[in-house]
VMD Tcl script that draws the C-alpha trace (Angstrom):
set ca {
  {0.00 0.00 0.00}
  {1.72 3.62 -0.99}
  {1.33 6.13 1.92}
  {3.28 8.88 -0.43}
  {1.24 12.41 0.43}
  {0.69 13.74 -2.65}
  {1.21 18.05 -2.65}
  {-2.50 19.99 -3.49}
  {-2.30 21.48 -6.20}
  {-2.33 25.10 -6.32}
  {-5.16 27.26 -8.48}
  {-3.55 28.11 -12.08}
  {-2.52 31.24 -11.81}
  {-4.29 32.19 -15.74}
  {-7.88 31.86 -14.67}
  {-7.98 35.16 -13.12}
  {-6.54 36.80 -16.26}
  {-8.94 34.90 -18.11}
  {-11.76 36.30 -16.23}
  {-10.60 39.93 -16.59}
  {-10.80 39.77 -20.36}
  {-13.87 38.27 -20.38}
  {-15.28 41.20 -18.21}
  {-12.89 43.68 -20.29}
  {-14.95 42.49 -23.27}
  {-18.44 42.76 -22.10}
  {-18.15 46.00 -20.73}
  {-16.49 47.05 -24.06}
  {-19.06 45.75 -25.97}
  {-21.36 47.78 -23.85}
  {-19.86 50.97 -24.40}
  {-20.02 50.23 -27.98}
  {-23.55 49.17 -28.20}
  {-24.29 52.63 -26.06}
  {-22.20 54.90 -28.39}
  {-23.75 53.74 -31.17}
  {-27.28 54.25 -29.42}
  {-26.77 57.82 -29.08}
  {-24.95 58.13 -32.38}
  {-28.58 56.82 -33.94}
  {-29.76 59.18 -31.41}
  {-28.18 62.35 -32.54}
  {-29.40 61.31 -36.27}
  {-32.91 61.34 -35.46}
  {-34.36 64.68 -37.17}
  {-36.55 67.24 -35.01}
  {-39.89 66.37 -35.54}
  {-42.13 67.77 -38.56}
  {-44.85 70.47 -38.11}
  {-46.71 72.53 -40.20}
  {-46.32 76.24 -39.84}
  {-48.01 79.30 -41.38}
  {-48.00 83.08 -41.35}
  {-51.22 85.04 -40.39}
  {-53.47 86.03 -42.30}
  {-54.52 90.11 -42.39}
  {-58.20 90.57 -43.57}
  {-60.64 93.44 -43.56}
  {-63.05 91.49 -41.32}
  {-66.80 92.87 -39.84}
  {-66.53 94.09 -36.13}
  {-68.57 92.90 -34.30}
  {-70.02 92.06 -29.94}
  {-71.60 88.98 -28.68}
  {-73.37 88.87 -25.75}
  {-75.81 86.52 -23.83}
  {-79.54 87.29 -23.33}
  {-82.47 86.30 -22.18}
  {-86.12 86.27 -24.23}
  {-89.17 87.64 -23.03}
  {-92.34 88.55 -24.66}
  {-93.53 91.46 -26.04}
  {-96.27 91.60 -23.52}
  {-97.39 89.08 -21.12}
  {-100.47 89.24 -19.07}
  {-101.70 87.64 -16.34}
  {-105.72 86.81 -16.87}
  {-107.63 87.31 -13.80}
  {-111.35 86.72 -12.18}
  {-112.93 90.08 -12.19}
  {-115.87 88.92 -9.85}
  {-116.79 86.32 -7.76}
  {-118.02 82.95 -9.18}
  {-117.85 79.49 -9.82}
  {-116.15 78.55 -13.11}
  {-119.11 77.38 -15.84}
  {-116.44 76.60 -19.15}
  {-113.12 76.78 -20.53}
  {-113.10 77.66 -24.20}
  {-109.70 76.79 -24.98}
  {-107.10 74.52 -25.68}
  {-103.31 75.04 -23.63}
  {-100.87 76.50 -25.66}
  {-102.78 77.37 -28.39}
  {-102.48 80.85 -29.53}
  {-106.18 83.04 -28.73}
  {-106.28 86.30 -30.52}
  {-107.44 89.61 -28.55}
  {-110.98 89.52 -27.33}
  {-111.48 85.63 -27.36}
  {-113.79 84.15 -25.16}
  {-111.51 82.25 -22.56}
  {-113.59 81.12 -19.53}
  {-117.63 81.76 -18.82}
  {-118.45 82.22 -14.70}
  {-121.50 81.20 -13.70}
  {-123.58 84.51 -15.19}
  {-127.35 83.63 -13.30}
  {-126.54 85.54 -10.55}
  {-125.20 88.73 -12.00}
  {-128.30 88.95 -14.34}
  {-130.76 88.59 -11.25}
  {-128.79 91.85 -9.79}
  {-129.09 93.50 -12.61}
  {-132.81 92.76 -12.76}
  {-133.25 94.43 -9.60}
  {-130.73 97.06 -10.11}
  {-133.19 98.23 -13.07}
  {-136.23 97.58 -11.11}
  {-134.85 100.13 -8.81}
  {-134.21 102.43 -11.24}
  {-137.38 101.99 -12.70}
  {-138.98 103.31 -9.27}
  {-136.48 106.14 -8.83}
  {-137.28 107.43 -12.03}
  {-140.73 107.47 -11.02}
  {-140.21 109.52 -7.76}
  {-138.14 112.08 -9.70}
  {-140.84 112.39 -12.25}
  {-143.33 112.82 -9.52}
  {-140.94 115.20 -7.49}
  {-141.10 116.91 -10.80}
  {-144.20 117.72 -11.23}
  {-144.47 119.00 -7.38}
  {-142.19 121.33 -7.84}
  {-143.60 122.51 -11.07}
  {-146.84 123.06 -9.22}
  {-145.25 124.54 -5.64}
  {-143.48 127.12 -8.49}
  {-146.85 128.45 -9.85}
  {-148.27 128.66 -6.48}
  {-145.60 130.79 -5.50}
  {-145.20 133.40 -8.10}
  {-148.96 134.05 -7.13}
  {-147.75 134.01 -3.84}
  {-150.41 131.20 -2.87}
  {-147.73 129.10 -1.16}
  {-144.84 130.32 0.82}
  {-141.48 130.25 -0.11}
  {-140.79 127.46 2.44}
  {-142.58 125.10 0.65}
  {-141.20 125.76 -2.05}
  {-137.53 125.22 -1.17}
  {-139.15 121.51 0.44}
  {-140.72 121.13 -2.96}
  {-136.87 121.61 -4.63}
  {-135.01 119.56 -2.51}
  {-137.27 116.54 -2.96}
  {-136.53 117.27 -6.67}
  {-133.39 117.69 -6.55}
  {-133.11 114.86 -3.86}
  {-134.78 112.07 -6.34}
  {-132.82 113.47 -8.78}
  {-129.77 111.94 -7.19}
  {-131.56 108.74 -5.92}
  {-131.81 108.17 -9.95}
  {-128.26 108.96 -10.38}
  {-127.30 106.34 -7.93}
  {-129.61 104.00 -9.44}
  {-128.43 104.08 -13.22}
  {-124.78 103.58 -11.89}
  {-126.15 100.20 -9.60}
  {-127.06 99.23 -13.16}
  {-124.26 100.04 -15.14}
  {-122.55 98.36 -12.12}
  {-124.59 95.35 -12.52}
  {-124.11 95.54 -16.62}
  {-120.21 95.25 -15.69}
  {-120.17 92.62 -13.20}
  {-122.19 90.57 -15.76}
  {-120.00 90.96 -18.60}
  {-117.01 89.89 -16.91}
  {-118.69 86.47 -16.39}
  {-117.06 85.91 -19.89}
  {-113.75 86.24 -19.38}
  {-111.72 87.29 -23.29}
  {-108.61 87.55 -23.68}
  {-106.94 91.25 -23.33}
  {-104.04 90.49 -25.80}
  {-103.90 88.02 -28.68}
  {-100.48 85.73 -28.18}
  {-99.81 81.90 -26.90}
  {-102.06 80.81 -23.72}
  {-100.93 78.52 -21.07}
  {-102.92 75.89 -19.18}
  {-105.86 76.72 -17.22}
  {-104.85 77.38 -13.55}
  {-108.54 76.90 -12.31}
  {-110.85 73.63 -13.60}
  {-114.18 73.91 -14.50}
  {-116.78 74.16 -11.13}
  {-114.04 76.50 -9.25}
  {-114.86 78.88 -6.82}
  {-112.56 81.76 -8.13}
  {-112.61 85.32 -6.77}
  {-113.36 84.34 -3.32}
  {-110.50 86.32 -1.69}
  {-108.93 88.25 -4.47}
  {-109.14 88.13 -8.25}
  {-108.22 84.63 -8.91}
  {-105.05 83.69 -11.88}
  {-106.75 81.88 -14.10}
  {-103.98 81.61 -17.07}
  {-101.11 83.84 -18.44}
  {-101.00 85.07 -22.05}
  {-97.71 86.39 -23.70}
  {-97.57 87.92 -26.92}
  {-94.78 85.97 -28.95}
  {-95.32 87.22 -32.10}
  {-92.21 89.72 -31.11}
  {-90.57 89.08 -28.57}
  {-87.60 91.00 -26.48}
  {-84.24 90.33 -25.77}
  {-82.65 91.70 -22.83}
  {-78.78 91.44 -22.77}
  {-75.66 93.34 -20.61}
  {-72.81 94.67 -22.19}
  {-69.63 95.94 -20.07}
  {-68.28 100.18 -20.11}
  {-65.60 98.80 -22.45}
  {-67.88 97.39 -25.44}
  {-70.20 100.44 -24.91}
  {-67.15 103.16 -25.49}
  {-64.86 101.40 -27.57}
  {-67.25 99.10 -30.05}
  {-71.39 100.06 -30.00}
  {-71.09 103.34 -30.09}
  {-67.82 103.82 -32.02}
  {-65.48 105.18 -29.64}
  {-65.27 107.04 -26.16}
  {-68.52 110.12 -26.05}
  {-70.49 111.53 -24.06}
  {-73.75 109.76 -25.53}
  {-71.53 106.77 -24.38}
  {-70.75 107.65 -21.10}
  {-74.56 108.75 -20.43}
  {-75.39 105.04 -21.15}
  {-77.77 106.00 -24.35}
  {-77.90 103.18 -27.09}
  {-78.23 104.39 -30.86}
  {-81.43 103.55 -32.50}
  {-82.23 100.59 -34.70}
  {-78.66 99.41 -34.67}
  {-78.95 95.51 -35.87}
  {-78.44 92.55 -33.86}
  {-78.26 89.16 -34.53}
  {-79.80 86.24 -32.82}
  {-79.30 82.47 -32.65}
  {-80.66 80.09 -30.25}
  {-79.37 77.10 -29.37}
  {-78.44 74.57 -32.28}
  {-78.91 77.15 -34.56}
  {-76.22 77.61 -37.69}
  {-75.17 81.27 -37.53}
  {-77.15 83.53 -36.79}
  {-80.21 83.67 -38.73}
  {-82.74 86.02 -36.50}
  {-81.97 89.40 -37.19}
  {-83.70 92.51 -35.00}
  {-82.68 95.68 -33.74}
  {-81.57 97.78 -30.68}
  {-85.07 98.88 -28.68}
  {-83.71 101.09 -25.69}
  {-81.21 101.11 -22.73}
  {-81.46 101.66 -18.90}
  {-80.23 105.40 -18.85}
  {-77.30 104.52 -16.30}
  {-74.48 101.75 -16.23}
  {-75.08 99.24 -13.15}
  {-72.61 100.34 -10.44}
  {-72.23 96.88 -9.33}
  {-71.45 94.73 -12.23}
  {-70.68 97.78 -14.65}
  {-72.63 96.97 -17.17}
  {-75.68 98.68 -18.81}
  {-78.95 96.49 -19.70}
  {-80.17 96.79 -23.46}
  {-83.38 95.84 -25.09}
  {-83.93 94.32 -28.60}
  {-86.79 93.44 -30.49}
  {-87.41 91.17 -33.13}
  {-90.06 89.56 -34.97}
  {-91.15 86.04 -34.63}
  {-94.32 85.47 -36.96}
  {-93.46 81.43 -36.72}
  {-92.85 82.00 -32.90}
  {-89.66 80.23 -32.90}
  {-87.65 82.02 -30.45}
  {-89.65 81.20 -27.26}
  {-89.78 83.31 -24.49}
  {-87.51 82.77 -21.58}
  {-84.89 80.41 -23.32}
  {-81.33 81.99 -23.41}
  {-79.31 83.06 -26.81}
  {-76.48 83.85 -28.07}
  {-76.41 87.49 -29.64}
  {-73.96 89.31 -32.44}
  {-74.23 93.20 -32.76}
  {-72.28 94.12 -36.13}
  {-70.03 97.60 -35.00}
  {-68.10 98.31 -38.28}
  {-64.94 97.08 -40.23}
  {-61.61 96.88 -39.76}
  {-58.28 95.22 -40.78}
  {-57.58 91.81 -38.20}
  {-55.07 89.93 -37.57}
  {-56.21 85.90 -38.12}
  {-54.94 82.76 -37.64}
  {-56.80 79.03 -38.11}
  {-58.60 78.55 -35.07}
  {-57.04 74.80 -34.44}
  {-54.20 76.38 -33.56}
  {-54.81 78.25 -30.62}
  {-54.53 76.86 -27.26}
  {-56.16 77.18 -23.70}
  {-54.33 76.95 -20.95}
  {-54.30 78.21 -17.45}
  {-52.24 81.24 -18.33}
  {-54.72 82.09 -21.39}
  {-54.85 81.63 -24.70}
  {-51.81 80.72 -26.92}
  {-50.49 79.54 -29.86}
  {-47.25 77.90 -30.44}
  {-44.42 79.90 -32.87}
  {-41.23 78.35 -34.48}
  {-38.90 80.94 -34.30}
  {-35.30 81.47 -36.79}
  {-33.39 78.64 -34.71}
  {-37.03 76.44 -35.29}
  {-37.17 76.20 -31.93}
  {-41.17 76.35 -30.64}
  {-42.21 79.25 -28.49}
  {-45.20 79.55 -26.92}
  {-46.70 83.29 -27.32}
  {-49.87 84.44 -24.97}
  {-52.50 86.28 -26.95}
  {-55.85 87.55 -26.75}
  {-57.87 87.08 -29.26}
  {-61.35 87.83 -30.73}
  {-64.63 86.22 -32.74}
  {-64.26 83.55 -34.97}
  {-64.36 84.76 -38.80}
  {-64.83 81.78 -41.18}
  {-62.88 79.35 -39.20}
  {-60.20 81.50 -38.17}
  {-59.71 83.37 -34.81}
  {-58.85 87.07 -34.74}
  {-56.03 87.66 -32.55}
  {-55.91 91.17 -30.69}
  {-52.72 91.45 -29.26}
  {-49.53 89.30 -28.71}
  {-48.68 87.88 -32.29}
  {-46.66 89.88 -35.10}
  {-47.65 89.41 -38.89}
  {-44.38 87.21 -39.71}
  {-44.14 84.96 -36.98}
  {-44.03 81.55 -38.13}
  {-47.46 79.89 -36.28}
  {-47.66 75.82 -35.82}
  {-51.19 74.65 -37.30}
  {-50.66 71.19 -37.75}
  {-48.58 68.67 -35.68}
  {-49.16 70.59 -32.10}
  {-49.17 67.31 -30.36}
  {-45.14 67.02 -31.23}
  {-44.75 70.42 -30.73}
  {-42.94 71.08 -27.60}
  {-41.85 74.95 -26.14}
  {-38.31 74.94 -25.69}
  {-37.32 72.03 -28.33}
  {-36.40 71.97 -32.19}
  {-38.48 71.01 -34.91}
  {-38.72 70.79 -38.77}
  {-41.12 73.40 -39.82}
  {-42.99 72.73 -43.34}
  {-44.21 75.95 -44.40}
  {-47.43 76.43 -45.61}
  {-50.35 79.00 -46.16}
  {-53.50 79.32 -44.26}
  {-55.59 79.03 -47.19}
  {-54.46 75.62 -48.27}
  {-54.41 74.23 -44.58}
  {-58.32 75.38 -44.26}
  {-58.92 73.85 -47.29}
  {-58.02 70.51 -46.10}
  {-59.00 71.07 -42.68}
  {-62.41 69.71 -41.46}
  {-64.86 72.35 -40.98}
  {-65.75 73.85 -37.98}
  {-68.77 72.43 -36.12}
  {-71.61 74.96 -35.88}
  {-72.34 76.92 -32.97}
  {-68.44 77.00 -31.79}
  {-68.43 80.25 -32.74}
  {-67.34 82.78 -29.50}
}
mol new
graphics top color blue
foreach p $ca { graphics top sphere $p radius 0.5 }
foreach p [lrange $ca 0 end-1] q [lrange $ca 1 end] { graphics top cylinder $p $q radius 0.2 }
display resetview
């Protein structure tokens, strides 16, 4: 058996040199594989946009404003005398014309007092014709100085006494004549009725004269809107004044109407008055306008949208999809000589055939991203493609209705 120990044998002494290549290489091949990254990287063009210059126009000036319809006239339709309610002649929200038979109270009674109102007539007039001929007869007896001057004065105050009672007596019958004629209750205006407020067999006029149904005259109707101290002096009445400042609102100026869903604005009326005085509180003055609605389709109390034409001028525009909202304001994005986007704040106006008419904060030959905005970023580079307004409209999508503003 060999018991000869045998020396371990040590590690080889190329293994760790091995390993140190090996890691060498990797992290070479890493760098490499990163280099080239951001060499493909630094190739990459800016992204593409679509810029234009703005467009100047000679464009309408114009306000808009909110306001609210009411009509022309609106009555409330009221029990005259007490009653109970006998029919109802028409049909809710059907239009009645002026004088239209509307509801019939219960007329028996109001004929019986007139009955006896005449009846007492009748006998008054009697008296005075009999007081008449008393004093006709106390006069002749006195100028032949029969019957003293005493009785004669007695003799003229009964006269002149039933004289009165007949006085009172013909107005207990015109009275009676009145109270019986408003047992048909017409209508005071023509326009659109509402529902009856009272049903046939009600006691109306109990208390106080009863509401029986409201009538308003929509065949014209008003429009009552506010417009600030700034619109009045610089736009409606063409520029500071005193007429201005006094709150007075030319005549017949036009104004346009459209309700909601409308395309445009197809109603067209004019200026009625003004309050006399701007509103302390909110600064602004109230204004009336009237137009007419023969097909009644502006209804009273809805809320519309209103354009009052000022004048023309020359406007700065640019395509409406290109301005942006933000919490600073409006803006729109510009590519400047380095075509590097900046954003530029503006404040801008009404929208004229798809474009927006900027006010202040844009110059006429700043570049102006309309299409790619979503790869638009302030602060980076981009490849602007230059185009005009014209041709971007024409292949835009139109603008819905109504976003007008």
């Amino acid at each position: 058996m060999d018991t000869t120990v045998r020396p371990r044998r040590r590690p080889s002494a190329a293994s760790p040199r091995r390993l140190g290549r090996a890691l060498c290489g990797a992290l070479g091949a890493a760098l490499v594989v990163s280099a080239c990254a951001r060499d493909v990287q630094k190739e990459a063009p800016p992204p593409e946009v679509t810029v234009a210059l703005p467009v100047e126009r000679e464009v309408g000036v114009e306000l808009q404003a909110t306001g609210t319809v009411t009509g022309l006239e609106t009555v409330e339709v009221r029990a005259r005398v007490q009653g109970f309610v006998e029919q109802i002649h028409f049909r809710a929200g059907s239009v009645v014309t002026e004088g239209e038979l509307l509801f019939t109270i219960d007329p028996r009674p109001f004929r019986a007092r007139l009955a006896q109102a005449e009846a007492e007539l009748a006998g008054k007039d009697a008296s005075l014709q009999l007081a008449q001929s008393n004093l006709a007869k106390a006069r002749a007896l006195a100028k032949s100085q029969v019957m003293a001057a005493q009785e004669l004065d007695t003799r003229t105050a009964e006269y002149d006494r039933a004289l009165a009672d007949v006085a009172l007596a013909r107005a207990n019958v015109d009275a009676a004549k009145l109270d019986l004629a408003y047992t048909d209750v017409r209508a005071p205006i023509g326009g659109r009725i509402g529902r009856n407020l009272v049903d046939k067999g009600a006691l109306v006029g109990a208390a106080d004269p009863t509401l029986l149904a409201t009538i308003v005259n929509d065949a014209r109707v008003y429009v009552y809107f506010d417009l600030s101290e700034r619109d009045l002096l610089g736009g409606l009445h063409g520029g500071p004044s005193a007429r201005a400042a006094s709150g007075e609102a030319p005549a017949a100026r036009p104004v346009l109407l459209a309700r909601t869903g409308d395309d445009g604005f197809p109603h067209e009326g004019t200026i009625d008055s003004a309050d006399n005085q701007l509103d302390p509180d909110t600064g602004t003055l109230r204004i009336r306008a009237v137009f007419d609605n023969p097909e009644r389709a502006i209804v009273p109390g809805t809320f519309v949208r209103l354009k009052i034409p000022t004048g023309r001028e020359r406007a700065m525009l640019v395509p409406d999809l290109a301005v942006g909202t933000d919490q600073a304001g409006r803006y729109v994005l510009v590519v400047d000589d380095a075509n590097v986007v900046e954003r530029r704040g503006v404040e801008v106006g009404t929208l004229v055939d798809r474009m927006r008419r900027v006010t202040t904060g844009l110059d006429r030959d700043a570049w102006i991203v309309v299409n790619g905005l979503q790869r638009a970023r302030p602060g980076t580079p981009v490849t602007p493609q230059r185009s005009t307004v014209e041709a971007l409209l024409e292949r835009a999508p139109s603008t819905p209705p109504g976003t007008a503003g």
